[in-house]
Backbone as CSV, one residue per row, in Angstrom:
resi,resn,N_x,N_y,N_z,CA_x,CA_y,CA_z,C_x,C_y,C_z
1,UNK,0.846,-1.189,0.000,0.000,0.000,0.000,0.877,1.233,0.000
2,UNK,0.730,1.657,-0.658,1.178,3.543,-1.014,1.055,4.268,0.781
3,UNK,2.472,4.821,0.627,2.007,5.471,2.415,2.762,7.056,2.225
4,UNK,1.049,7.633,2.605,0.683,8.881,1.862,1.235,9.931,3.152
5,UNK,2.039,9.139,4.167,2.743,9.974,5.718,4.094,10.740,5.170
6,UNK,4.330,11.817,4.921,5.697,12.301,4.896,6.561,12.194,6.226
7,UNK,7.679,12.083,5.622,8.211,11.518,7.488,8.320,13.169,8.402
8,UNK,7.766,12.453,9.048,7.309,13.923,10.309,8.652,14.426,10.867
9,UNK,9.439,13.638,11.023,10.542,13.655,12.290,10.625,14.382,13.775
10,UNK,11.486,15.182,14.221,11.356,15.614,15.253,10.922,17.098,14.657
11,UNK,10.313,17.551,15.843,9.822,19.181,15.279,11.014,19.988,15.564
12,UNK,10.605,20.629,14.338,12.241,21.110,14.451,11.372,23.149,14.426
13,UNK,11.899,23.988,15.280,11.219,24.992,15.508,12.133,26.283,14.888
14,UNK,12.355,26.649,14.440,13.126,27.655,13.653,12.645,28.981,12.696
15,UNK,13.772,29.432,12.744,13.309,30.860,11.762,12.943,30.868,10.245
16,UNK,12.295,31.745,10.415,11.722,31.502,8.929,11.480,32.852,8.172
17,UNK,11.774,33.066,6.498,11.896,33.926,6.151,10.779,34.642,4.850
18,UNK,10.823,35.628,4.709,8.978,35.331,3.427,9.931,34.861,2.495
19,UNK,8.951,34.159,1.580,8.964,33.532,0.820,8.721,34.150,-0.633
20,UNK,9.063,34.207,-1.893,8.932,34.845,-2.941,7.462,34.987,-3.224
21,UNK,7.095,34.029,-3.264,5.231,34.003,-3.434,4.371,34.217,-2.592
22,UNK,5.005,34.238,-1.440,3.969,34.360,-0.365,3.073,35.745,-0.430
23,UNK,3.965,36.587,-0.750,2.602,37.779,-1.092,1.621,37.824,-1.666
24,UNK,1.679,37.172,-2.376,0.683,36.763,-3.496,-0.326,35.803,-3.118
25,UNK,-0.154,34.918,-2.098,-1.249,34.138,-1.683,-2.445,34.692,-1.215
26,UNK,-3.502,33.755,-1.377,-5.191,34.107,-1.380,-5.153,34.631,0.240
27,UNK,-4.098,33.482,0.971,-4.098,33.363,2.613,-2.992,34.338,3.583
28,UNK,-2.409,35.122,2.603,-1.230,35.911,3.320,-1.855,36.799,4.254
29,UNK,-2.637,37.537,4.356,-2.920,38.215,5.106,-3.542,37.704,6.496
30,UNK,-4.317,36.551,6.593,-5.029,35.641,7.397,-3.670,34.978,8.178
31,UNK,-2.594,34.549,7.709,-1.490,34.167,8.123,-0.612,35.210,8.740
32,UNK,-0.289,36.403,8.296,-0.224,37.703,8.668,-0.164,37.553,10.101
33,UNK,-1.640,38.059,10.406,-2.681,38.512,11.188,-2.061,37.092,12.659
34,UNK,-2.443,35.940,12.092,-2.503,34.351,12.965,-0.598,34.668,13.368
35,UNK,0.163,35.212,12.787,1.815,35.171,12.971,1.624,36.327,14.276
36,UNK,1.045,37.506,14.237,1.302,38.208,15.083,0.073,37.464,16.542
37,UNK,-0.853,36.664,16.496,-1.249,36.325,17.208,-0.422,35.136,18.047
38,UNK,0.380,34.484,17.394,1.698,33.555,17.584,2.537,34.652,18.468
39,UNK,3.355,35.984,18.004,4.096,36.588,18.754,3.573,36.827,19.763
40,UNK,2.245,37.089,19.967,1.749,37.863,21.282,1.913,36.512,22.144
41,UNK,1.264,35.293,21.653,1.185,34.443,22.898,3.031,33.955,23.025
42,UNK,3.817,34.210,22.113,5.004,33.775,23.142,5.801,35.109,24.153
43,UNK,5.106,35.914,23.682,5.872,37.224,24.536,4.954,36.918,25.823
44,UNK,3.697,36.914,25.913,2.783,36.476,27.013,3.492,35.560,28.007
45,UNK,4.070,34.034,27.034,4.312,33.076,27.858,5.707,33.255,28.525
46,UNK,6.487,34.196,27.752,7.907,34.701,28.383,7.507,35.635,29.477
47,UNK,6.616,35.609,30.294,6.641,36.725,31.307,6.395,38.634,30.922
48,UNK,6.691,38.908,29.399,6.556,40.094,29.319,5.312,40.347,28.631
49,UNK,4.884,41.846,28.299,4.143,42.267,27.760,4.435,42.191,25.641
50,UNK,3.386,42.173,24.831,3.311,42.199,23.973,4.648,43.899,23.100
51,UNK,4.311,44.694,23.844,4.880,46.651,23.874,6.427,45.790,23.898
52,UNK,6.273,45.542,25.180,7.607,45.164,25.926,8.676,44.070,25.329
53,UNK,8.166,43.284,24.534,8.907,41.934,24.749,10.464,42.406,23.873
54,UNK,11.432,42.211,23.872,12.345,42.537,22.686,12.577,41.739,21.568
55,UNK,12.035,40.471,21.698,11.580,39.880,20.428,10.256,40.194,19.158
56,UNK,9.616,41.239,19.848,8.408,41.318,18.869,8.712,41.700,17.513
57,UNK,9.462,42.452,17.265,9.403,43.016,15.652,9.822,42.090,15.360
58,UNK,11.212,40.886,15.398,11.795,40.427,14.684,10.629,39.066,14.669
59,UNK,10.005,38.711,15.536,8.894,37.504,15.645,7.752,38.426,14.553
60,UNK,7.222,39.421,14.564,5.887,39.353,12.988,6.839,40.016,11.934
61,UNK,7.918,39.820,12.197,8.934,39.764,10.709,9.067,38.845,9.623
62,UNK,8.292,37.631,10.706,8.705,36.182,10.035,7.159,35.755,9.392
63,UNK,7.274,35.772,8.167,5.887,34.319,7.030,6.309,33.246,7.291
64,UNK,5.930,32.469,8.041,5.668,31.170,8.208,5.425,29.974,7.268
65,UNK,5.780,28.651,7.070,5.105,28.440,6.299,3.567,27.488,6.874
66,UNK,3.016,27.806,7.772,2.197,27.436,8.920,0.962,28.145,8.205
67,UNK,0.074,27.095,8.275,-1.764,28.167,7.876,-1.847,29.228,9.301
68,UNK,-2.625,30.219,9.054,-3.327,30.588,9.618,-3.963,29.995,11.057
69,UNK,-4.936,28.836,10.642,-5.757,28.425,11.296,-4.845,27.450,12.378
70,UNK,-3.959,26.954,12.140,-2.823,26.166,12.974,-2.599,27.625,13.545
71,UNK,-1.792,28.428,13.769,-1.395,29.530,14.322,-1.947,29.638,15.091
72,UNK,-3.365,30.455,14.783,-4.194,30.738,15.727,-4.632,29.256,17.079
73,UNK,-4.328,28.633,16.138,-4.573,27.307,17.297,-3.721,27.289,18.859
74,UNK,-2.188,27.086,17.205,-1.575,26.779,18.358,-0.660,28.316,19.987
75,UNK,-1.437,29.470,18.936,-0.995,30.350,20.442,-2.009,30.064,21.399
76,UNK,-3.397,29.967,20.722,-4.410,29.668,21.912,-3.969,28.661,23.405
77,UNK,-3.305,27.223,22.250,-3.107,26.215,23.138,-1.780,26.390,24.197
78,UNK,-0.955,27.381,23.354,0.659,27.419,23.791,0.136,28.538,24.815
79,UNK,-0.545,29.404,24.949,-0.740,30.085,26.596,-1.381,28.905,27.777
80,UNK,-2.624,28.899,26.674,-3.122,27.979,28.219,-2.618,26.658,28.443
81,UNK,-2.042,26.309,27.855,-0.740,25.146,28.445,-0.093,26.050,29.627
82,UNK,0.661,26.802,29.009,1.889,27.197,30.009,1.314,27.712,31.217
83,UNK,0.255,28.851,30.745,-0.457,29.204,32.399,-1.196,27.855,33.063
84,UNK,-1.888,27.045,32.596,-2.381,25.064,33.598,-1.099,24.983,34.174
85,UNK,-0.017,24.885,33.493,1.365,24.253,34.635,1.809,25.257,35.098
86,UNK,1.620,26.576,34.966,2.616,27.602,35.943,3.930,27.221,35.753
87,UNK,4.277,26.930,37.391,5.925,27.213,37.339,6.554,25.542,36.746
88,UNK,5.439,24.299,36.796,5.595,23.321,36.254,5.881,22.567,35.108
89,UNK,6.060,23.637,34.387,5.549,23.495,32.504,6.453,22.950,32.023
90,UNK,6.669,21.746,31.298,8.025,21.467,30.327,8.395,22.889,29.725
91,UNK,9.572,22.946,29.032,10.476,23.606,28.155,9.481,23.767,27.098
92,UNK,9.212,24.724,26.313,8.474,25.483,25.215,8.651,24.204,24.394
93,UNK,9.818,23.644,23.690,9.791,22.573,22.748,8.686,21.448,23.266
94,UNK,8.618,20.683,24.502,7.624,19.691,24.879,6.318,20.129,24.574
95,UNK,6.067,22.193,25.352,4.565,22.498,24.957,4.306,22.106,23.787
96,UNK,5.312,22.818,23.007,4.907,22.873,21.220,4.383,21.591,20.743
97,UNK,4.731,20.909,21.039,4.854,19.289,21.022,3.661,18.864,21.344
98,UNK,3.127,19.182,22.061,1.766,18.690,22.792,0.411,19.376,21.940
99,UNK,0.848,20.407,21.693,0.086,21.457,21.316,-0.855,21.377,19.607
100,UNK,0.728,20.745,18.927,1.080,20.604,17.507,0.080,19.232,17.476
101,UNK,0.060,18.452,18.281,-1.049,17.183,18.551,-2.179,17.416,18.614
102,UNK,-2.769,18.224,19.666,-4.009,18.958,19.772,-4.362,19.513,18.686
103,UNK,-3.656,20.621,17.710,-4.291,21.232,17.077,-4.109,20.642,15.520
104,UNK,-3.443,19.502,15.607,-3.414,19.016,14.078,-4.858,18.457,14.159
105,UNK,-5.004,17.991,15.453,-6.482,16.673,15.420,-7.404,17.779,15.402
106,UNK,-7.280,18.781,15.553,-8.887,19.119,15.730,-8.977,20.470,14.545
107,UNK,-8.139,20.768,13.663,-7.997,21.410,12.287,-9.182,20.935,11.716
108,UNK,-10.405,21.640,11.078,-10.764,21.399,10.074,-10.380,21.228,8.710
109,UNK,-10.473,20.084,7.705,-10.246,19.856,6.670,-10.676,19.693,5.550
110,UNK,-10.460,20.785,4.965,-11.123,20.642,3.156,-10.507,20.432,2.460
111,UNK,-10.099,18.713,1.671,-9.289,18.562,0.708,-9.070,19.551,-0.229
112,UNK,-10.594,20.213,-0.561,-10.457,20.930,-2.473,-9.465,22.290,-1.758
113,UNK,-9.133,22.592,-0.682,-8.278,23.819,-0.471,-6.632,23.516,-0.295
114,UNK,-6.794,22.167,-0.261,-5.176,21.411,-0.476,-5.136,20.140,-2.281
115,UNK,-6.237,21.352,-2.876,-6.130,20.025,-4.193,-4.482,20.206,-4.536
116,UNK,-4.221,21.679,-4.797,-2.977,21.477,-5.540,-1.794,19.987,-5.109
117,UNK,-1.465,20.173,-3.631,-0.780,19.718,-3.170,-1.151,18.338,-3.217
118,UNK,-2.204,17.919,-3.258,-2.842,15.949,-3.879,-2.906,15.733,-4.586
119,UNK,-3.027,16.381,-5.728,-2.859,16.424,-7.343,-1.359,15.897,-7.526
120,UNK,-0.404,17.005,-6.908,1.263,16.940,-7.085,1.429,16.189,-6.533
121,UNK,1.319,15.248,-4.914,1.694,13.566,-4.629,1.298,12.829,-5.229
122,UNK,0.276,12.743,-5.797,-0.459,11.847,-6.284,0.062,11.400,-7.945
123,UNK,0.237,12.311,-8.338,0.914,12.391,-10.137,2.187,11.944,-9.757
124,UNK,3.343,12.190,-8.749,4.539,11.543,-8.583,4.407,10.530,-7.667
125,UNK,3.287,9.567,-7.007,3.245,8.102,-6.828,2.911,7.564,-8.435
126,UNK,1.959,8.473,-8.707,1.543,7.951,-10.164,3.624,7.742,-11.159
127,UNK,4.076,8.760,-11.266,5.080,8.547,-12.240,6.507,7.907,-11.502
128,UNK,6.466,7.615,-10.146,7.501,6.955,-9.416,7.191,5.954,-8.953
129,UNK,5.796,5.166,-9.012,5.309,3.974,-8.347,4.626,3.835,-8.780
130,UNK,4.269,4.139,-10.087,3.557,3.364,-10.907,1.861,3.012,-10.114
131,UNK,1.415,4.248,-9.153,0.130,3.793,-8.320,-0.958,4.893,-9.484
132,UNK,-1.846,4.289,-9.620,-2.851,4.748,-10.376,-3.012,5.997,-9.361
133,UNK,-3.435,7.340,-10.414,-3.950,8.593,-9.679,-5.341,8.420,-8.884
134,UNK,-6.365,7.837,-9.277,-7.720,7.680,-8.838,-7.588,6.945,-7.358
135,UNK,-6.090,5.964,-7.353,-5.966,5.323,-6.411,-5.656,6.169,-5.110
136,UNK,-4.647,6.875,-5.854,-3.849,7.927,-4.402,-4.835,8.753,-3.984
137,UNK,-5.765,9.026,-4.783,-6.598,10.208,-4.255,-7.436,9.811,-3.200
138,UNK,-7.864,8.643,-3.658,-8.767,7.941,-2.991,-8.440,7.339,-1.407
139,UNK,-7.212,7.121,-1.087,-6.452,6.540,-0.651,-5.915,8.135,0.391
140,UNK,-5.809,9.281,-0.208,-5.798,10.148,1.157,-6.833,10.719,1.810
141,UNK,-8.379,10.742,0.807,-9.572,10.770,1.550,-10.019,10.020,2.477
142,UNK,-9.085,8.885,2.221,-9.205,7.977,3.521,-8.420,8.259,5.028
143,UNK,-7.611,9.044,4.606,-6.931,9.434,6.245,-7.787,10.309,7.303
144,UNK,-7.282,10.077,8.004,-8.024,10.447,9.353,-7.632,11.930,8.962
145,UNK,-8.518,13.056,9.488,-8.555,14.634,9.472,-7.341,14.739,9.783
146,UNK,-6.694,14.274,11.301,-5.192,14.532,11.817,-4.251,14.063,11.026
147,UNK,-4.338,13.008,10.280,-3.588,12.764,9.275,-3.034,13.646,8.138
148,UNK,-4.528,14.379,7.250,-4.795,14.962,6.448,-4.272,16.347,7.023
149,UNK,-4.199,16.992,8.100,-3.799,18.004,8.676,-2.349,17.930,8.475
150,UNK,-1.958,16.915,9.020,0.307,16.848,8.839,0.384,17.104,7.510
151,UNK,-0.447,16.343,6.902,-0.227,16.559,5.426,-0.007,17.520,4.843
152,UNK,-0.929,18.106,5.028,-1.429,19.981,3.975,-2.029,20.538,5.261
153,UNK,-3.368,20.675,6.059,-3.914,21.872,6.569,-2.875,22.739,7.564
154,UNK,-1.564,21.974,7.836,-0.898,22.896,9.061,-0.076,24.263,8.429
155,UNK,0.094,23.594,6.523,0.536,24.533,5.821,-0.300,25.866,4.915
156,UNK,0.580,26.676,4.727,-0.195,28.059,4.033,-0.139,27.654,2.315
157,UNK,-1.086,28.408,2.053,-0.909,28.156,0.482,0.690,28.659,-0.202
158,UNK,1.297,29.102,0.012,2.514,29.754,-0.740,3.433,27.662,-0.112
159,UNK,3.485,27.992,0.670,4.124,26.708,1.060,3.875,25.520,0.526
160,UNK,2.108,24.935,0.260,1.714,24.274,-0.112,2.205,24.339,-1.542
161,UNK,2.240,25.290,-2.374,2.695,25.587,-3.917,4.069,25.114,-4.019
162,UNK,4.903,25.215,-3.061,6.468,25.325,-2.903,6.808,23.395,-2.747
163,UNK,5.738,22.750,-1.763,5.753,21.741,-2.096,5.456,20.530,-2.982
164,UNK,3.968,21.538,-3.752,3.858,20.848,-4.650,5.147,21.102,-5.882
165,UNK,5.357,22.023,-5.856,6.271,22.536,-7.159,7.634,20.788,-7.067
166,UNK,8.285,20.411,-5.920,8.805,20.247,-5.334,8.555,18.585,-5.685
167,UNK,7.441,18.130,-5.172,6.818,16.965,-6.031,6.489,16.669,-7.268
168,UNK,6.474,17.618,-8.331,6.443,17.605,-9.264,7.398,17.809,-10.369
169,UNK,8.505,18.499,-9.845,10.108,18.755,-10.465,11.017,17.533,-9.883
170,UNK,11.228,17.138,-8.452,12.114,16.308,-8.481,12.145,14.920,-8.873
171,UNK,12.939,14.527,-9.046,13.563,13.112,-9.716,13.111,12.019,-9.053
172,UNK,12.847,10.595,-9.540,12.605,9.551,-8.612,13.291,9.399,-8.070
173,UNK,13.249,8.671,-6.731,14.461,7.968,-5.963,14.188,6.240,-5.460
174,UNK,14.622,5.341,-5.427,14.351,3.872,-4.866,13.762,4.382,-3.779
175,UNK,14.178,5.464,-2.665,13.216,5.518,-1.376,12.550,6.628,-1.940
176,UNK,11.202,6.478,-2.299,10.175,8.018,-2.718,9.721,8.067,-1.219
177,UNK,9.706,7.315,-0.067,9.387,8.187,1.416,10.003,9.382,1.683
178,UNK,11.251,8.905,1.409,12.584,9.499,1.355,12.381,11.199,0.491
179,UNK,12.366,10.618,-0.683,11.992,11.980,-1.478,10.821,12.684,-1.451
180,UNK,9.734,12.049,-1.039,8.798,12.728,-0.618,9.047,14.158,0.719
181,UNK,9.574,13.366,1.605,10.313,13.520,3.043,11.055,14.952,2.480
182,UNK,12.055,15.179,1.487,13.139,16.137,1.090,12.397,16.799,0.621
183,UNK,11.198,16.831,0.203,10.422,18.054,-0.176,9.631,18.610,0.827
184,UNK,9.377,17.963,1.939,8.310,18.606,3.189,9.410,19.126,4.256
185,UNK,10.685,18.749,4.325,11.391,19.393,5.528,11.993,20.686,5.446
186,UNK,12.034,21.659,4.262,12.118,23.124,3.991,10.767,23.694,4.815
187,UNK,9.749,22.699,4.204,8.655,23.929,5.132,8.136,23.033,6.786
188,UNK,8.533,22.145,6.753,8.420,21.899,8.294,9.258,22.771,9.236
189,UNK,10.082,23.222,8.566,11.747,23.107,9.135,11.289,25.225,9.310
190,UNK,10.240,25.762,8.967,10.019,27.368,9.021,8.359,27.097,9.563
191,UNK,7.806,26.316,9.413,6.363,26.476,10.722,6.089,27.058,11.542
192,UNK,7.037,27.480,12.381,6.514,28.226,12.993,7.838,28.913,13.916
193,UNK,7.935,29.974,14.488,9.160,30.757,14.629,9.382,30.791,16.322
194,UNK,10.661,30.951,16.974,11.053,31.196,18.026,11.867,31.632,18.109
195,UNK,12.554,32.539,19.056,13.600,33.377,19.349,14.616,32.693,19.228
């Protein structure tokens, strides 16, 4: 069976820079908006004020390649995590971690707003594994929402384009997990930003 999981690996939390197209997306501004709602809740969870923090400009400096709707999720979840444990709280990486769980599962999901990006896996299982297109398609409507979320909903459309582009230009490889994998860890790897 065709396995439609890009390898997740460890979350890797890092800076991230705009992107050539990203202006141009339907969702830039909605992402925008969800990035500075991200800065506020980590200046919040650092003890300072939003005015105050000395990370703020350089934190809504950063396009993500993170939707919107993940954003907004995950500052919601990343305060009230940290304020439930107080002085108890794992290290920001564990919250994130916990958080990134919560809000992949409970993302709403509309394939036709991630067609591009199922179209482009699906045509390179089709031309690297020889799996019929009708099959793959069929075959990720079958994943669970949280599934379908790692997939595409945690990403913005400029990102989503960047990966499909990405699936559709590179070369086969004997491991296509593998190459699948080398096209999703540029934008895993800018999701979402920290000091």
């Amino acid at each position: 069976m065709l396995d439609l999981r890009p390898h997740l690996g460890a979350l890797v939390l890092s800076l991230c820079a705009c992107g050539g197209g990203a202006a141009g997306a339907a969702d830039h501004g909605a992402v925008e908006s969800a990035q500075a709602s991200w800065c506020q809740a980590l200046a919040k969870t650092s003890g300072a004020t939003p005015a105050s923090w000395e990370h703020m400009a350089a934190c809504k400096a950063v396009y993500p390649t993170a939707s919107a709707p993940y954003l907004r999720g995950m500052a919601k979840c990343f305060v009230a995590r940290k304020e439930s444990m107080g002085d108890k709280a794992p290290d920001a990486g564990l919250l994130v971690a916990d958080c990134n769980d919560e809000v992949s599962f409970k993302l709403n999901i509309d394939d036709s707003a991630f067609a591009e990006a199922i179209d482009a896996r699906c045509e390179r299982a089709s031309r690297c594994e020889n799996a019929p297109i009708p099959d793959c398609v069929a075959a990720v409507k079958k994943l669970e929402g949280s599934q379908r979320a790692l997939l595409y909903g945690v990403y913005n459309a400029a990102a989503l384009h960047t990966l499909s582009e990405c699936l559709k230009s590179s070369a086969c490889k004997p491991d296509e997990d593998g190459a699948r994998a080398a096209c999703y860890k540029p934008i895993e790897d800018k999701l979402r930003w920290f000091p």
